[in-house]
N, CA, C and O of each residue as an XYZ file, in Angstrom:
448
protein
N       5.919     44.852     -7.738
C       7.118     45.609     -7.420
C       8.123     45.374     -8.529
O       8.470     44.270     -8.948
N       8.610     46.739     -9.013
C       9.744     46.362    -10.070
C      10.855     46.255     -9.541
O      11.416     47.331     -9.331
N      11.449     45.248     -9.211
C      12.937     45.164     -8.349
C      13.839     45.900     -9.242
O      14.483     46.857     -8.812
N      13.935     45.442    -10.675
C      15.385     46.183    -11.322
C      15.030     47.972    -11.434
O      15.876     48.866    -11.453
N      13.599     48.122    -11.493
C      14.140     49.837    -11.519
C      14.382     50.448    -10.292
O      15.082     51.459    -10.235
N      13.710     49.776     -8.974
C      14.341     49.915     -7.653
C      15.795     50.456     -7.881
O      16.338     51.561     -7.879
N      16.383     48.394     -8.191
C      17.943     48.720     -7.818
C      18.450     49.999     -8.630
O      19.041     50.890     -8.020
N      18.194     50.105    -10.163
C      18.830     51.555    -10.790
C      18.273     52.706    -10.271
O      18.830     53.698    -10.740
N      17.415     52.960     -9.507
C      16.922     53.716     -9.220
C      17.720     54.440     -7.870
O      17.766     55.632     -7.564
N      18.280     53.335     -7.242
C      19.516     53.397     -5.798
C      20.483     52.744     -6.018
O      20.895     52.171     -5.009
N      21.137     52.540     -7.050
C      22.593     52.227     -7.276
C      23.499     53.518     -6.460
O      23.236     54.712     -6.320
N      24.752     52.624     -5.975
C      25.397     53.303     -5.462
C      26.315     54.364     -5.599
O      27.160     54.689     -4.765
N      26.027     55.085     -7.113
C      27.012     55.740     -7.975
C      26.525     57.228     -7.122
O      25.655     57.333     -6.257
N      27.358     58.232     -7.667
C      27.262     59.712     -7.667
C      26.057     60.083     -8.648
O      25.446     61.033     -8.158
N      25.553     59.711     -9.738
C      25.371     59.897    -11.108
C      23.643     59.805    -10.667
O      23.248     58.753    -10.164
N      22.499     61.146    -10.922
C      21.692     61.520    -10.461
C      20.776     60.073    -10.827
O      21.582     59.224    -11.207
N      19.611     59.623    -10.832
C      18.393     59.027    -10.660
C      17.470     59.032    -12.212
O      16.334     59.208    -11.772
N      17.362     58.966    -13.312
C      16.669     59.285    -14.271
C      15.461     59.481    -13.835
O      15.170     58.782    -12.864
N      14.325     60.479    -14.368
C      13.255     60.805    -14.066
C      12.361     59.764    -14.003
O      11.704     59.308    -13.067
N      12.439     59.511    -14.999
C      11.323     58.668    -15.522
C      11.293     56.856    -14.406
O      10.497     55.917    -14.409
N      11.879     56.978    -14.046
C      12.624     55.631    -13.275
C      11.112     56.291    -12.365
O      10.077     55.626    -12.428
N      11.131     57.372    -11.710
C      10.536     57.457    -10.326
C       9.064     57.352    -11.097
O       8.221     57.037    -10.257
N       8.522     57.500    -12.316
C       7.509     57.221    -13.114
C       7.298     55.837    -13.153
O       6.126     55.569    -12.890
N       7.878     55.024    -13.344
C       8.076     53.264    -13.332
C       7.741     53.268    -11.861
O       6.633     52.798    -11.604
N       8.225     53.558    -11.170
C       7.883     53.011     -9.967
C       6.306     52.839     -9.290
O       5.698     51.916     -8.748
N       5.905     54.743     -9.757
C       5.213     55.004     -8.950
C       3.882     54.409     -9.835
O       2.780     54.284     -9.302
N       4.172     54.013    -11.445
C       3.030     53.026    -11.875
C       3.310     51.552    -11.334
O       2.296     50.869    -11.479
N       4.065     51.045    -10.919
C       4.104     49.855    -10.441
C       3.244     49.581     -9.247
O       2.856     48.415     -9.165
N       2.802     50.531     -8.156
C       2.209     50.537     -6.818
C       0.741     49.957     -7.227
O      -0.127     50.829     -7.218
N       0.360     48.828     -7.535
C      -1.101     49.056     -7.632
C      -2.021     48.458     -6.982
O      -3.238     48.590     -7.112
N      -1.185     47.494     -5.959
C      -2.043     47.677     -4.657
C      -0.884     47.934     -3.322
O       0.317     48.193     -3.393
N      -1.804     47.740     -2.067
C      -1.373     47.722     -1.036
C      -0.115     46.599     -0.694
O       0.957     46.867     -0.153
N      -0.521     45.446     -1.113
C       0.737     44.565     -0.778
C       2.244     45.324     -1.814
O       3.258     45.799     -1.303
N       1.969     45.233     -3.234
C       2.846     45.707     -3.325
C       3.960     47.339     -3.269
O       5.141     47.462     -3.595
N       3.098     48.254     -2.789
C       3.477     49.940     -1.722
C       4.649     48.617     -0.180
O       5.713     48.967      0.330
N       3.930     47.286      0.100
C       4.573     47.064      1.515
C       5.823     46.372      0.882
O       6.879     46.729      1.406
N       5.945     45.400     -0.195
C       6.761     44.876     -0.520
C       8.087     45.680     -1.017
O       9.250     45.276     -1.048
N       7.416     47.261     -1.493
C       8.246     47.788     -2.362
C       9.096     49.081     -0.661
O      10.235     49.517     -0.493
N       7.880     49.216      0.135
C       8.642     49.734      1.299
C       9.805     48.879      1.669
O      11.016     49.071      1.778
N       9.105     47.993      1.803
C      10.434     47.055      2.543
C      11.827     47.025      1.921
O      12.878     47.103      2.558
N      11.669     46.862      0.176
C      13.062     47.168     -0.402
C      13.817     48.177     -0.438
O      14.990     48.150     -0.810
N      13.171     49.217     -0.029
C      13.470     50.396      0.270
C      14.179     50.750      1.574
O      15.226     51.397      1.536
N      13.687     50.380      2.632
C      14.343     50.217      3.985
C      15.435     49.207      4.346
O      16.048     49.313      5.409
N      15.665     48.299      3.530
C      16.775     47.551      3.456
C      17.676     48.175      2.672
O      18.804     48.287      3.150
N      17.440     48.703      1.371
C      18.757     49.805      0.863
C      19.089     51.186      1.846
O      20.118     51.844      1.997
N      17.996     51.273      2.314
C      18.170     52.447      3.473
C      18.874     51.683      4.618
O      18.821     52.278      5.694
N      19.255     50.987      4.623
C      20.235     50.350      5.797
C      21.505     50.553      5.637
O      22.145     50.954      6.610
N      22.173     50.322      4.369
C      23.437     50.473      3.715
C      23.893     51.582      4.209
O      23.268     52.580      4.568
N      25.407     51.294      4.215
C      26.046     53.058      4.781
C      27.150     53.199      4.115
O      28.326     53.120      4.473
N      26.348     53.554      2.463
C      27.046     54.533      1.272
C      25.759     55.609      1.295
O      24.555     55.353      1.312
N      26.542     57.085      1.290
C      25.190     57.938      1.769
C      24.353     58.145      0.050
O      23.232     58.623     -0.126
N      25.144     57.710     -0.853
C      24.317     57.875     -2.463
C      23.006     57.161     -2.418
O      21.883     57.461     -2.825
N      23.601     55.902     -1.664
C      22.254     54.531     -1.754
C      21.276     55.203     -0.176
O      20.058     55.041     -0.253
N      21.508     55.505      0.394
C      20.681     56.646      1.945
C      19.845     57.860      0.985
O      18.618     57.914      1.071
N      20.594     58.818      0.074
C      19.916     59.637     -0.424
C      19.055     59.375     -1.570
O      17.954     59.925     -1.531
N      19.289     58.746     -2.448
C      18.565     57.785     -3.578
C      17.385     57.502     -2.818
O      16.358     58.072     -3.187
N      17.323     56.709     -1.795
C      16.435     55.770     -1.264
C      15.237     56.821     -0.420
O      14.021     56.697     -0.273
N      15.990     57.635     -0.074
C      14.795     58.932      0.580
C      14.282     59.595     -0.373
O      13.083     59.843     -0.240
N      14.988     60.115     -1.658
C      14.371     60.781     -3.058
C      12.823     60.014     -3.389
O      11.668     60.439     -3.345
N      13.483     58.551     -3.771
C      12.676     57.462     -4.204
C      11.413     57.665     -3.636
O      10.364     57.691     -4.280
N      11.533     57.827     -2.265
C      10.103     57.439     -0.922
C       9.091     58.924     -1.345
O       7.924     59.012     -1.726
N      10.208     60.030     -1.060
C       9.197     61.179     -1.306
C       9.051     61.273     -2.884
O       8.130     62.076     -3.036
N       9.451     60.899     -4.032
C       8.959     60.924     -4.930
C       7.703     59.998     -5.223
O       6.575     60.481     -5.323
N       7.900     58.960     -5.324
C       6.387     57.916     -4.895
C       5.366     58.252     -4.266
O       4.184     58.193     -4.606
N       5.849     58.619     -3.309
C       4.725     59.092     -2.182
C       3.734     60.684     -2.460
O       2.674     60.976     -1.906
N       4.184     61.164     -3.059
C       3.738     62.421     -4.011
C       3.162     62.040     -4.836
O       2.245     62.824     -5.080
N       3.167     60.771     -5.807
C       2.760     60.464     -7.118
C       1.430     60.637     -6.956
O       1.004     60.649     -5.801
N       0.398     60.824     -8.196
C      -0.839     60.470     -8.305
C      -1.339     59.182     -8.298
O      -2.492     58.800     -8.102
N      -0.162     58.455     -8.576
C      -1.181     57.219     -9.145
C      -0.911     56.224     -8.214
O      -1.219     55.082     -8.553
N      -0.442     56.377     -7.192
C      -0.064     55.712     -6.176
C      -1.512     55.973     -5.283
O      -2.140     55.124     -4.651
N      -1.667     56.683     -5.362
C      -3.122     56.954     -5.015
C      -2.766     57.053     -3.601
O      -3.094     56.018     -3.022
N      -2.264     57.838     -2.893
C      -1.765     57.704     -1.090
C      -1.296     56.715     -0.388
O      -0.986     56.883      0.792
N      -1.169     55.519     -1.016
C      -1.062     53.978     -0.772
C       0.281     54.090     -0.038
O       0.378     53.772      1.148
N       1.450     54.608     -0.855
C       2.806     54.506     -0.200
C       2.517     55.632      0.875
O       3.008     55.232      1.931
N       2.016     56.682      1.027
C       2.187     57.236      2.240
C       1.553     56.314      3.625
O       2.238     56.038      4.610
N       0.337     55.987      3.471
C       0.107     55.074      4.626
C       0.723     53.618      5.105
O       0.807     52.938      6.127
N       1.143     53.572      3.557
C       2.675     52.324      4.241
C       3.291     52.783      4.831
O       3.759     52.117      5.754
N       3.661     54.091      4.703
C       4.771     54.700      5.610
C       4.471     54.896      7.227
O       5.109     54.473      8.191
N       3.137     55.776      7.164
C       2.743     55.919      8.457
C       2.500     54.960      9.039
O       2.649     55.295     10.215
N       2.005     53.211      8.997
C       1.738     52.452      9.109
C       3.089     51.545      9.854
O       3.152     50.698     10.745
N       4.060     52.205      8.990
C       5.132     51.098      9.535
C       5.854     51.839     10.737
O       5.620     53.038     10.589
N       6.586     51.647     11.796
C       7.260     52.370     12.467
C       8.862     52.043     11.998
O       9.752     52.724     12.507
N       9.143     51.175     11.193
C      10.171     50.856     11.134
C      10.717     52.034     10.061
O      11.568     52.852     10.410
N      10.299     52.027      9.106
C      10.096     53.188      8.298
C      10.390     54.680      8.391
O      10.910     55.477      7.611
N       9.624     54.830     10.221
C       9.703     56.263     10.438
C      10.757     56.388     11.115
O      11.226     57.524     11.179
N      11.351     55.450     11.716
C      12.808     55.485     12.639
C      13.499     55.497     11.844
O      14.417     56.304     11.984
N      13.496     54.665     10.588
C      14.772     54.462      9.855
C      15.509     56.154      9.152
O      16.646     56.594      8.987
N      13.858     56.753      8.869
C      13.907     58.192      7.844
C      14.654     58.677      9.237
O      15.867     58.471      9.277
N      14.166     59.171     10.140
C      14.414     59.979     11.083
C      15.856     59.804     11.835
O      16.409     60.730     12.428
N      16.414     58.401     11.717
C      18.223     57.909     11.363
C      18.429     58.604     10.733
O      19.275     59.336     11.246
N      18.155     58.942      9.728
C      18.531     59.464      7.806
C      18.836     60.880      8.598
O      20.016     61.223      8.515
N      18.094     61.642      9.249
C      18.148     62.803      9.176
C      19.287     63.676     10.259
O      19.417     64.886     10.443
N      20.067     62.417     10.899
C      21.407     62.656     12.077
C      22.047     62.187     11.504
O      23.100     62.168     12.141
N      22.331     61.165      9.536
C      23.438     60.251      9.712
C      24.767     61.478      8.977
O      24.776     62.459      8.233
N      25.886     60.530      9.864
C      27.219     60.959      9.860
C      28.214     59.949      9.372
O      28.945     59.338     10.151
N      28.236     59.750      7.812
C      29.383     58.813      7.791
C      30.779     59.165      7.462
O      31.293     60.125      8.036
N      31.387     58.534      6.663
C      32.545     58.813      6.372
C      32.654     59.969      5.550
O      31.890     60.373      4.673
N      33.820     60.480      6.013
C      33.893     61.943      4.708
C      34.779     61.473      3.784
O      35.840     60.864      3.923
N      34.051     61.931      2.602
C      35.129     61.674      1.122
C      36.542     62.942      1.266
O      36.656     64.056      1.777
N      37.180     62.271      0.716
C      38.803     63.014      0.453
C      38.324     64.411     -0.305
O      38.376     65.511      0.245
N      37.743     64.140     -1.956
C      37.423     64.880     -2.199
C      36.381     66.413     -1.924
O      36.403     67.638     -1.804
N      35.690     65.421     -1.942
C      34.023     66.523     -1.374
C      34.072     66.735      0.110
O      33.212     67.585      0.341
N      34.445     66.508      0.825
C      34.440     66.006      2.583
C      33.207     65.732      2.795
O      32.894     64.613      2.387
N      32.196     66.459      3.387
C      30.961     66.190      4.382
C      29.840     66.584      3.640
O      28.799     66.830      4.251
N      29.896     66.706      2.138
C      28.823     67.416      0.873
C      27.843     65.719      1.470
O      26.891     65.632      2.246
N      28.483     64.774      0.821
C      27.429     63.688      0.722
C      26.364     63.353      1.894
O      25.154     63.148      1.983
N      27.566     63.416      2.799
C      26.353     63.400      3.995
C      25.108     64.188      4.611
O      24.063     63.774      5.113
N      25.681     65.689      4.354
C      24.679     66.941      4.395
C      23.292     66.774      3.226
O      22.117     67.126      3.330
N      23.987     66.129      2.199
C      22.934     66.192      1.388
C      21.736     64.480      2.025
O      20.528     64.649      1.861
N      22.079     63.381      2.518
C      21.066     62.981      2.916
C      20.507     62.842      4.002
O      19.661     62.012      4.336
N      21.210     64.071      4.860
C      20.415     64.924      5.917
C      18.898     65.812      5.623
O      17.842     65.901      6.250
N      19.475     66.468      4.172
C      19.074     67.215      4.025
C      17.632     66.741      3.121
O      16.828     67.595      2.749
């Protein structure tokens, strides 16, 4: 598991995700323990309630989980875990704070 492209990968900024980051990742998966180790860091930033680090962290899952070279590994971590599927399915009612500026953009978007 690469922890530091994780964290840049879900830093809490506005400022999009570099591509290639979700490329690092999804060569990092190369077995099963680490798809569980790297779920798990994932569902703990998915806990946080800044919706950048909520939407980052759902990008991250379905980008991985698409990869080739992950070879399906992160999807059956997923199905595998229930914690996982409650947490996404939180993701998809959450309501946090509205920004001054944008109002309710951030949140719609990691509904969405």
């Amino acid at each position: 598991m690469d922890k530091s492209a994780l964290t840049r990968a879900t830093d809490p900024s506005s400022a999009p995700t570099p591509g290639y980051l979700y490329n690092d990742i999804s060569k990092s998966l190369t077995s099963p323990q680490t798809c569980v180790e790297t779920l798990t860091f994932l569902l703990g930033r998915l806990s946080k309630n800044n919706p950048h680090i909520k939407k980052k962290c759902l990008k991250v899952l379905a980008k991985i989980s698409a990869h080739a070279t992950s070879r399906g590994m992160m999807k059956r971590c997923v199905v595998q875990n229930p914690n996982a599927i409650s947490a996404i399915k939180e993701a998809l009612g959450y309501r946090g704070s509205q920004d001054a500026v944008t109002g309710d953009q951030y949140n719609v978007e990691v509904r969405e």
